[in-house]
Phi, psi and omega in degrees: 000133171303128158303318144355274168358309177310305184317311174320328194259013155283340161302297200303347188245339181283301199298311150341273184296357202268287235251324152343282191313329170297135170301144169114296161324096143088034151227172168260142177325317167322318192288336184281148178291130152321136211256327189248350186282037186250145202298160177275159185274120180327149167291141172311147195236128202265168181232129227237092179263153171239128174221092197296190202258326177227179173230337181286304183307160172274359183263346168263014185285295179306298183298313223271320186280331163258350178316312188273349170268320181309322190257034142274325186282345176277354183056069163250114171282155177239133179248099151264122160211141160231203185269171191278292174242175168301338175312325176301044190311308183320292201306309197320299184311313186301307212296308156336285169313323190295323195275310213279347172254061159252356169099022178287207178267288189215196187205126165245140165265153132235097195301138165265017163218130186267336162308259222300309144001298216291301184336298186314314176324296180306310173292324179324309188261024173259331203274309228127305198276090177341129171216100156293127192269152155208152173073334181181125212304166192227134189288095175186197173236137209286152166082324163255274163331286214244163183276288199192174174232171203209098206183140166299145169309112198268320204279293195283017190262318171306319206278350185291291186284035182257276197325286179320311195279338163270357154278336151298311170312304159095174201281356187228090178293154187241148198079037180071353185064050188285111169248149163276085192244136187259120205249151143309184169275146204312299172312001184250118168304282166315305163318304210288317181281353200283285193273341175285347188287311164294312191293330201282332186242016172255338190286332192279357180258116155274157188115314202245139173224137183269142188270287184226172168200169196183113171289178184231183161322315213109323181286184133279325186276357165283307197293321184294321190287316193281339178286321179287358177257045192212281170339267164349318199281357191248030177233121158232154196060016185083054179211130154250122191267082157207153173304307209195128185249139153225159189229119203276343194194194186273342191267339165289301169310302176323311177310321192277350191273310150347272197285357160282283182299357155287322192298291193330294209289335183272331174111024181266122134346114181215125158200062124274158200290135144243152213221124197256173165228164191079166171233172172186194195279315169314319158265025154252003161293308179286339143294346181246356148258016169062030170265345153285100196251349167199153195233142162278085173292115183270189176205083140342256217309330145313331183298292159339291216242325169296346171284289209308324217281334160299318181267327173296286169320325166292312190273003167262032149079013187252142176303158165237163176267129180321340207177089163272126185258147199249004173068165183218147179232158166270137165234157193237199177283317197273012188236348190262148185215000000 
């Protein structure tokens, strides 16, 4: 007997499993998968920071709820973080940087300074790094600094409520048509284009003048100490001797709505008109106890989900528009619930 012989049929078995293994082998080329028959690859879920001017109002409260529904609908992880209020430049920045080096996709703002902002704005988008402006302009250029903006007209929208408060006020003002306007902080772009929108069409009513005006902190209980010192200076006799108070955004109208029902609650005569911007639970309070008499309402949750919604569209190769205006409406006491 070939000593050999034992071996073959472990050859014979090896040479078997060899050829199992080859594409090909001892199937027909019909039976191997097909190149498109493979499941398609989820799309990648890009990741988006949004970074409002504050965290506290109810109006970034608002931006914050659509900003996160776009980015369910966009399949966007999303990252919201700001500063505690608008006064918070510094804080803005850091936040910015930390985030804009973290490897994000892009970023949508609301610089709470439009100077300042801008430079950081400007390397980002030198880096690479997508950035959409919303709610309030940032001093750079569209298309290059920045993707786009996303924002209420603030100059008509101030000129809407110049226009509402002299239709209250009516054709024959009492007090000489002394107006009162309680301003934001100086660096916010948007109020400052707000209130030039206003004071540019309250000068065409005749009959009416802004008296005095003042920026605050930023805060409500800062805008309520400059509305009760300012306010004080126009009551004589048990009288507040002015035509019409406007108030720019929500924590100044809050503030001033404050410091208006306390004069009330002391028994000082008032019947000038006021005209607040922005909403809340508080100032829709103050339309329905009528210390308030209309409010210019922006729509933050729209601002919110057309930023992330922008920032999608750029970064998936689709134009986006240079400049979306999200409108504004008056609401009154019969509108208030």
């Amino acid at each position: 007997m070939n000593p050999l012989n034992p071996l073959r049929p472990s050859l014979g078995l090896a040479l078997v499993s060899l050829c199992a293994l080859l594409s090909g082998c001892g199937k027909s080329p019909e039976a191997a998968p097909s190149a498109g028959s493979a499941a398609p690859a989820a799309p990648q879920q890009l990741r988006i920071a949004a970074i409002p001017k504050a965290t506290t109002h109810s109006y970034w409260k608002a931006a914050e709820a659509g900003a996160r529904r776009a980015a369910a609908e966009f399949n966007v992880a999303l990252e919201w973080q700001g500063p505690l209020d608008d006064s918070k430049v510094a804080d803005q920045i850091g936040i910015f940087n930390n985030l804009a080096a973290s490897g994000l996709q892009a970023i949508l703002l609301s610089p709470c300074d439009d100077k300042a902002l801008a430079p950081h704005v400007r390397t980002a988008a030198k880096r690479g790094l997508p950035v959409a402006i919303f709610d309030s302009p940032l001093d750079g250029k569209q298309g290059v600094d920045f993707v786009n903006f996303v924002a209420t007209d603030n100059k008509a929208a101030g000129a809407t409520a110049a226009k509402t408060l002299a239709g209250l006020i009516g054709a024959s003002p009492v007090h000489e048509g002394r107006v009162l306007v309680i301003r934001f902080t100086e660096g916010s772009a948007s109020t400052r284009l707000r209130e030039e929108g206003f004071t540019a069409q309250l000068a065409q009513s005749p009959g009416l003048q802004i008296t005095a005006q003042q920026f605050t902190d930023g805060s409500m209980a800062g805008a309520q100490r400059v509305a009760e010192t300012l306010l004080g200076n126009y009551v004589k006799n048990n009288k507040l001797e002015l035509a019409g108070i406007f108030a720019s955004n929500q924590p100044t109208a809050e503030g001033t709505y404050n410091a208006v029902r306390a004069l009330r609650e002391k028994g000082v005569e008032i019947s000038s008109k006021f005209v607040g911007f922005d909403d809340s639970t508080l100032l829709t309070q103050g339309l329905q106890n009528g210390v308030i008499d209309a409010l210019v309402v922006q729509d933050p949750e729209k601002m919110g989900y057309l930023g992330i919604k922008s920032l999608v569209d750029h970064l998936n190769g689709k134009p986006v528009e240079a400049y979306v205006d999200t409108g504004v409406t008056v609401k009154t006491k019969a509108d208030a619930k």
